[in-house]
C-alpha positions in Angstrom: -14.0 84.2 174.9 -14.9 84.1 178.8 -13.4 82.5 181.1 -14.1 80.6 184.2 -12.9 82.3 187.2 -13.1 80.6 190.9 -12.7 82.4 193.6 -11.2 81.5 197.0 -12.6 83.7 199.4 -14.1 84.3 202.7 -18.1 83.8 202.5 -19.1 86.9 200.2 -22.3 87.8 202.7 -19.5 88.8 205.0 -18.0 91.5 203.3 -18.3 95.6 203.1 -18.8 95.8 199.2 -17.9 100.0 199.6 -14.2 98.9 200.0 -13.6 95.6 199.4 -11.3 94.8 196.4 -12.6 91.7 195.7 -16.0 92.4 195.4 -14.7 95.4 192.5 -12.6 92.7 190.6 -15.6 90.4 190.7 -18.2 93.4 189.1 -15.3 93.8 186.4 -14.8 90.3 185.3 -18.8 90.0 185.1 -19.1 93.1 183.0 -16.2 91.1 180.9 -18.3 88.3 180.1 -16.4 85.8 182.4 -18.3 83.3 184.8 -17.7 83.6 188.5 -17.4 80.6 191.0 -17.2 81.5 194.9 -16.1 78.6 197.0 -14.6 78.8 200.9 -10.9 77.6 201.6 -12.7 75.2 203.9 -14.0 73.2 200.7 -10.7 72.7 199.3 -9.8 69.2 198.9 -7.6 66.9 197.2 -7.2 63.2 195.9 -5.4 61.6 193.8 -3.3 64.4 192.7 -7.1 66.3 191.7 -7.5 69.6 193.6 -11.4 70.5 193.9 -13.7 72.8 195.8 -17.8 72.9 196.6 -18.1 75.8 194.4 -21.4 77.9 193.4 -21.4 80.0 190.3 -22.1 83.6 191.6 -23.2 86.7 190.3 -23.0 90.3 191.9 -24.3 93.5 191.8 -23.4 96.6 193.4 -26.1 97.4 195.6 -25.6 96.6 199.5 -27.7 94.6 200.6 -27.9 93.0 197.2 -25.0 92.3 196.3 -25.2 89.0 195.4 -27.0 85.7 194.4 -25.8 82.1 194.7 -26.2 78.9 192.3 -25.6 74.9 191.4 -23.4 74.0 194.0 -21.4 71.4 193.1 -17.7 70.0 193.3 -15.6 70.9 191.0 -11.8 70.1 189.7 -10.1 73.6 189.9 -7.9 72.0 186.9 -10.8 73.2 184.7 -11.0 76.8 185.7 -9.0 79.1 184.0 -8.0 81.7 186.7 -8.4 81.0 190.5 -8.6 84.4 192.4 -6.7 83.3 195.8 -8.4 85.9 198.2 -9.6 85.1 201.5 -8.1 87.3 204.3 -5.1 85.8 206.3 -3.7 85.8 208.8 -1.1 83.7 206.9 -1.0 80.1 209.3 -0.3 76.8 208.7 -4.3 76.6 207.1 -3.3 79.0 204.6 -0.1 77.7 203.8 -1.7 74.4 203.1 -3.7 76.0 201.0 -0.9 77.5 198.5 0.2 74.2 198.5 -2.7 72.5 197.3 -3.0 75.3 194.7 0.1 74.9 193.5 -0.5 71.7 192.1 -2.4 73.3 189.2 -0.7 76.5 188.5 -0.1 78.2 186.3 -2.0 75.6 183.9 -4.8 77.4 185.7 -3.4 80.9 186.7 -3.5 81.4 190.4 -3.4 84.8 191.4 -1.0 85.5 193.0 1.8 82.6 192.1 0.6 80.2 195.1 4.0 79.2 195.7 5.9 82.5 195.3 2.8 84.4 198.0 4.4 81.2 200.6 8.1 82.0 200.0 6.9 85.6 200.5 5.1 86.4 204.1 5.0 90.2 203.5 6.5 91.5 206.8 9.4 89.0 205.8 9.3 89.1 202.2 9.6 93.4 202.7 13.5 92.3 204.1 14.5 92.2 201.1 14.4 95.1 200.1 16.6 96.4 203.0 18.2 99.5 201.9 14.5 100.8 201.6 13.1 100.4 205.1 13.0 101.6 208.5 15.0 100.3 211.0 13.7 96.4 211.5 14.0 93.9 213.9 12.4 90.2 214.3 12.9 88.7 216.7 11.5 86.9 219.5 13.7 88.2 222.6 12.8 90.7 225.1 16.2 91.4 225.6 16.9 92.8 222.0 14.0 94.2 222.1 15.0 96.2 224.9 18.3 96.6 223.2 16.4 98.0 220.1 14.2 100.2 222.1 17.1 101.8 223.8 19.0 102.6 220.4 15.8 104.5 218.7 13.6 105.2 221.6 10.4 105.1 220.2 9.2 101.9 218.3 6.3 100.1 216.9 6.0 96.3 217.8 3.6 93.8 216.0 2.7 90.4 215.3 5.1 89.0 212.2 1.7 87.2 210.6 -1.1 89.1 211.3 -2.6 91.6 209.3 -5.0 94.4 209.2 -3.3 96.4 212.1 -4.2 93.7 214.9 -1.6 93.6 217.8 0.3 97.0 216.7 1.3 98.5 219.6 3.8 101.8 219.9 5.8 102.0 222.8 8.2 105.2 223.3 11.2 105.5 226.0 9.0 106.7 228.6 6.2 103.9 228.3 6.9 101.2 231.5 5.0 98.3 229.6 7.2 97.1 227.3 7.9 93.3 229.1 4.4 93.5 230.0 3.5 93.4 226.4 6.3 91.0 224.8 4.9 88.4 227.3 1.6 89.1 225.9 3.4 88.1 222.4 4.8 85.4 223.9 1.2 83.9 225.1 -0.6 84.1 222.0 1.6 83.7 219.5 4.5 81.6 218.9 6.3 83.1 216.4 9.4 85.9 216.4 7.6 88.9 216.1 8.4 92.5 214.3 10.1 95.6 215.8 10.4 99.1 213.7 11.7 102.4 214.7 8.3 104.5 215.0 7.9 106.4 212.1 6.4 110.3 213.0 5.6 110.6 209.5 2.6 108.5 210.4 1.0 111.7 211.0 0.9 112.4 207.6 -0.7 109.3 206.4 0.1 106.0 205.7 0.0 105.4 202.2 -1.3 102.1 199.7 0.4 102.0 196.7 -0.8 99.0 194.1 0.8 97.5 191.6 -0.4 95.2 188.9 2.2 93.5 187.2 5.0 95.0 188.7 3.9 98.8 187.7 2.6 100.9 190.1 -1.0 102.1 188.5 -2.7 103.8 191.8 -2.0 105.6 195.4 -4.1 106.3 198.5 -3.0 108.0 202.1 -4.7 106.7 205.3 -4.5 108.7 208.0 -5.2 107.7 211.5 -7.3 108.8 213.7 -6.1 110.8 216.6 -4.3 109.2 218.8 -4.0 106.2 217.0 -1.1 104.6 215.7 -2.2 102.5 213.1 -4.0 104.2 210.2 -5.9 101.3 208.6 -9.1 101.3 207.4 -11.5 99.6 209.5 -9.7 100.8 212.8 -10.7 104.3 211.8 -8.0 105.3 209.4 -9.5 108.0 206.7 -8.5 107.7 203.2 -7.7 110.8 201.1 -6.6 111.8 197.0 -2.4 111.9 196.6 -0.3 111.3 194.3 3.4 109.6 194.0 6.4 111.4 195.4 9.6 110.6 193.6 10.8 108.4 196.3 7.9 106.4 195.7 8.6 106.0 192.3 12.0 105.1 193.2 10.7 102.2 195.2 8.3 100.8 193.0 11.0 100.8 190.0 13.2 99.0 192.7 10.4 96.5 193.8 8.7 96.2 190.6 10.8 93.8 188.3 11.2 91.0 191.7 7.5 91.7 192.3 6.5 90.2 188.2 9.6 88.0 188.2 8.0 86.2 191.2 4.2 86.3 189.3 2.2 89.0 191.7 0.0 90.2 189.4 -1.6 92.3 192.4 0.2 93.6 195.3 -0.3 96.7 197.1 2.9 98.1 199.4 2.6 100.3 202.1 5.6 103.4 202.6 5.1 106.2 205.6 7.8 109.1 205.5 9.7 107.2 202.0 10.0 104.3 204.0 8.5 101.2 202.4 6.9 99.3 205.7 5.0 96.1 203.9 4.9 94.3 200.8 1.3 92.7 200.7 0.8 89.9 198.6 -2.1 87.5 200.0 -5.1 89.9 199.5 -4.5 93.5 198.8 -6.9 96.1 198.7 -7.3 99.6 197.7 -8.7 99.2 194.3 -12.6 100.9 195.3 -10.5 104.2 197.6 -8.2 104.8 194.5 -11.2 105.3 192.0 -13.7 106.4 194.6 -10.7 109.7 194.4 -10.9 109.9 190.7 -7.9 107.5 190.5 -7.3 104.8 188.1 -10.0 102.1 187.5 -7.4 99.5 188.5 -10.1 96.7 188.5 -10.2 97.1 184.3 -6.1 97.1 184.3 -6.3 94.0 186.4 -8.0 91.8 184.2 -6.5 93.2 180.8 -3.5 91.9 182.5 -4.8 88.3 183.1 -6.7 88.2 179.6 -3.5 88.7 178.2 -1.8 85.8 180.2 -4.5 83.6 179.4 -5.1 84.2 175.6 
């Protein structure tokens, strides 16, 4: 039987279909039979204890330009759907914690993916802490001085917002670079929060890579490797994306992760290790699914949803 499927996400005429993940689970739950609603986080509401959204039902096709087509726009009670796909981009404020909490209030009666309340409890570059014994030398904090203090142990370190995402406000600043106060009060002006100091990983060089895992199992890899001279490999600052597989101190950390990452209900996560070094857990909207089959990798859109079809029958 299909089932109704809402999605929370930013406006879909906004995104790169060639590598956005959730434009590929969207194609696969279509070619399953299930009905697709697309609604903004801006149109959630609630009252009297009912959570609701102006949703339209929506139906894609991969073909840029194309991709999609929009109909009956109506509100609807979110009770009645039976999966909610919880995707828009962060970065994780106050907006989107609000709206965990307002999904919460129907989960898992209708299966919010990920667990609303666990992705709240988790903000990845804080969540990743826990996990200590596996990272690089980390930091947060929110004074210059230990800043300083950790920049004069290691030398060479990477700074960066603790809430943002997608490689905005990375900086690397190494023993011999004179603007390191120049930039914490740059911090300080636009954001209010600690922020995130690592010891600068030269691995980098070598790709930064995406592991997913769906349901706690690892089930597909890619390397990004920066540009030249650039520090940060993502995507869409230029990062290129290339076949690998797992090395067994990746496997190591996803057996370690993997049983808190289903206890806690993330169905889809994707983690990010340079050098053996797991960097970031990332639990509000992975992606990767489009580069790892795009490489002949797994079709980890089909695994997804034979994971939640199995939670919902």
């Amino acid at each position: 039987m299909g089932l109704e499927v809402a999605v929370q996400m930013d406006h879909i005429s906004c995104i790169d279909i060639n590598g956005d993940s959730t434009f590929a689970l969207m194609l696969e739950a279509q070619r399953r039979g299930h009905t697709l609603f697309h609604y903004e986080v801006d149109s959630l509401s609630m009252r009297e204890g009912h959570v609701y959204a102006f949703c339209e039902i929506i139906e894609v096709k991969d073909k840029k330009g194309a991709h999609y087509s929009l109909r009956d726009a109506q509100l609807r009670d979110l009770a009645k759907m039976d999966v909610i796909l919880m995707r828009q981009d962060p970065p994780f404020d106050m907006g989107y914690i609000t709206a965990t909490h307002l999904l919460e209030r129907i989960h898992p009666g209708t299966l919010v993916v990920n667990n609303p309340g666990e992705v709240r409890n988790a903000p990845e570059k804080i969540f990743v802490t826990e996990f200590n014994e596996l990272m690089p030398e980390t930091l947060i904090t929110r004074s210059a001085d230990e800043v300083k203090r950790f920049r004069d142990e290691f030398k060479d370190i990477i700074i960066k917002p603790l809430y943002s995402s997608g490689g905005e406000g990375v900086f690397r600043i190494s023993e011999e670079n004179e603007n390191l106060f120049s930039l914490i009060r740059m911090f300080y002006d636009r954001w209010r929060e600690p922020f995130i100091v690592q010891r600068y990983l030269k691995e980098i060089k070598e790709g930064d890579k995406r592991i997913i895992l769906i349901d706690g199992t690892p089930v597909g890899a890619i390397n990004r490797l920066p540009m030249q001279g650039e520090a940060r490999s993502n995507m869409h600052v230029g990062g290129k994306a290339e076949i690998v597989s797992m090395t067994e101190k990746e496997q190591e950390i996803c057996a370690r992760i993997g049983p808190e990452l289903k206890r806690r209900g993330f169905i889809f996560v994707g983690i990010d290790v340079i050098g053996g070094y797991l960097t970031e857990i990332n639990v509000t909207s992975p992606t990767g699914i489009r580069e790892v089959k795009r490489f002949g990798g797994a079709d980890i859109s089909e695994l997804f949803w034979s994971v939640l079809e199995g939670k919902r029958s």
